[in-house]
Each structure stands twice: as structure tokens, then as C-alpha cells.
N, C-alpha and C positions, 0 to 999 in steps of 0.2 A: 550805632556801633561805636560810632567817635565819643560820644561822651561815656559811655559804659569806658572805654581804655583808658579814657582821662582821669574818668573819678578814679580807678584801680592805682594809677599812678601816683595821683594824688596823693591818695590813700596811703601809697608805698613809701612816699618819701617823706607826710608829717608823722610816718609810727616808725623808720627806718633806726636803728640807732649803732653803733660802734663800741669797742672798748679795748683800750691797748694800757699796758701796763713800762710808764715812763722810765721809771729805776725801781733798784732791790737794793738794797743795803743790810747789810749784814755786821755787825761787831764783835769783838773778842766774846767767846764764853770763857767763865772763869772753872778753876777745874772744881767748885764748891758745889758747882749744880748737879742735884741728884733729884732722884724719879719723883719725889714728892716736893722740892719746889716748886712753890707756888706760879705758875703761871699768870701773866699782863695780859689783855686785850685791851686794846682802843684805836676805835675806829671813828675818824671826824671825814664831813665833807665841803664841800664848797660849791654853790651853786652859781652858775653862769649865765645868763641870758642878754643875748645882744651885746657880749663883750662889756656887761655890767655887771660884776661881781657883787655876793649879797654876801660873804665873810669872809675877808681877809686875812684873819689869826686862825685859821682854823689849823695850822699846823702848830702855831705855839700854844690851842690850848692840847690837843691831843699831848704835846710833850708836858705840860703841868697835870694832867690829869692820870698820865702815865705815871709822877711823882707822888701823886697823893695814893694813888694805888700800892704802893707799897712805901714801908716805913724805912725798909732798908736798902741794901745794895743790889741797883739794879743790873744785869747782868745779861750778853745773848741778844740784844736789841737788832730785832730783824723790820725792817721798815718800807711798806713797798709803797710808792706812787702811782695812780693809776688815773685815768679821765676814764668816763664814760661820756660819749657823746650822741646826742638827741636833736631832733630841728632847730637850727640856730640859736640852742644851748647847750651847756656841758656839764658834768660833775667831776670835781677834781676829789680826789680820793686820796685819802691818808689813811693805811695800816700799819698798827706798830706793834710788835709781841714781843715781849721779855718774860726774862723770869726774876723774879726776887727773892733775894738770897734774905 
């Protein structure tokens, strides 16, 4: 009966995982946006294991990638930060939505 609660345990804590959402950032909208401006997505992550980071820029590309996505003026930049957290690793999370005028 002891190893059956052991491995359950086990079990529970290398599949367990968390996720909390660090900041929101929000910016000016301009009053040029209407229903048919185009909308941004971009979404980059960061993988964590052992307190060893495998991409450090990932927020300065999501912000260059965000630029090549449109040609003009970007506008509404709402930006959330997020970790998802796993057995002694984590995903740092970068979400950015605009719109482009």
C-alpha cells in the first residue's frame, strides 16, 4: 500500500504545474482605430530548466516581429507577462496585441 501512495505522489508532483500572470500593460489607443484595423498577434516564450535559461531575447524579438508585422503605425499595444510553471522548470511568456493603423 506504501508504494502504490508513493508512486501516486510521485506521479502528482513531476505532472503538477502552475501558472500566474506577472503584469498587463496596456497603452494609449489612438482614436484612428476602427473595426477593420488590422489586428497584431505575437506570442514568444522562454524556456527555463534548472535556473538555465535556453533564450534570453525573447522579448526583444516578439517586439521586432511585432514591427515587421505591420508597415505602419502601431497603435492599443496590450502586453501580458505570464510564467507557466512545471518540475523544476518554467515558461516565461510574452503576449503582445496591437493594431496597425
Amino acid at each position: 500500500m506504501k508504494n502504490i501512495v508513493l508512486v501516486c505522489l510521485l506521479g502528482f508532483l513531476l505532472t503538477s504545474c502552475a501558472h500566474s500572470v506577472h503584469q498587463y500593460g496596456v497603452s494609449e489607443y489612438s482614436p484612428k482605430i476602427k473595426r477593420s484595423t488590422k489586428r497584431i498577434v505575437v506570442e514568444k516564450e522562454q524556456q527555463v530548466v534548472f535556473y538555465f535559461a535556453d533564450n534570453t531575447d525573447y522579448v526583444d524579438q516578439a517586439y521586432d516581429e511585432l514591427q515587421r508585422k505591420c508597415s505602419g503605425e502601431i497603435s492599443g499595444i496590450n502586453t501580458r507577462f505570464s510564467t507557466s510553471l512545471g518540475f523544476f522548470s518554467w515558461k516565461n511568456k510574452i503576449h503582445i496585441e496591437a493594431y496597425c493603423l
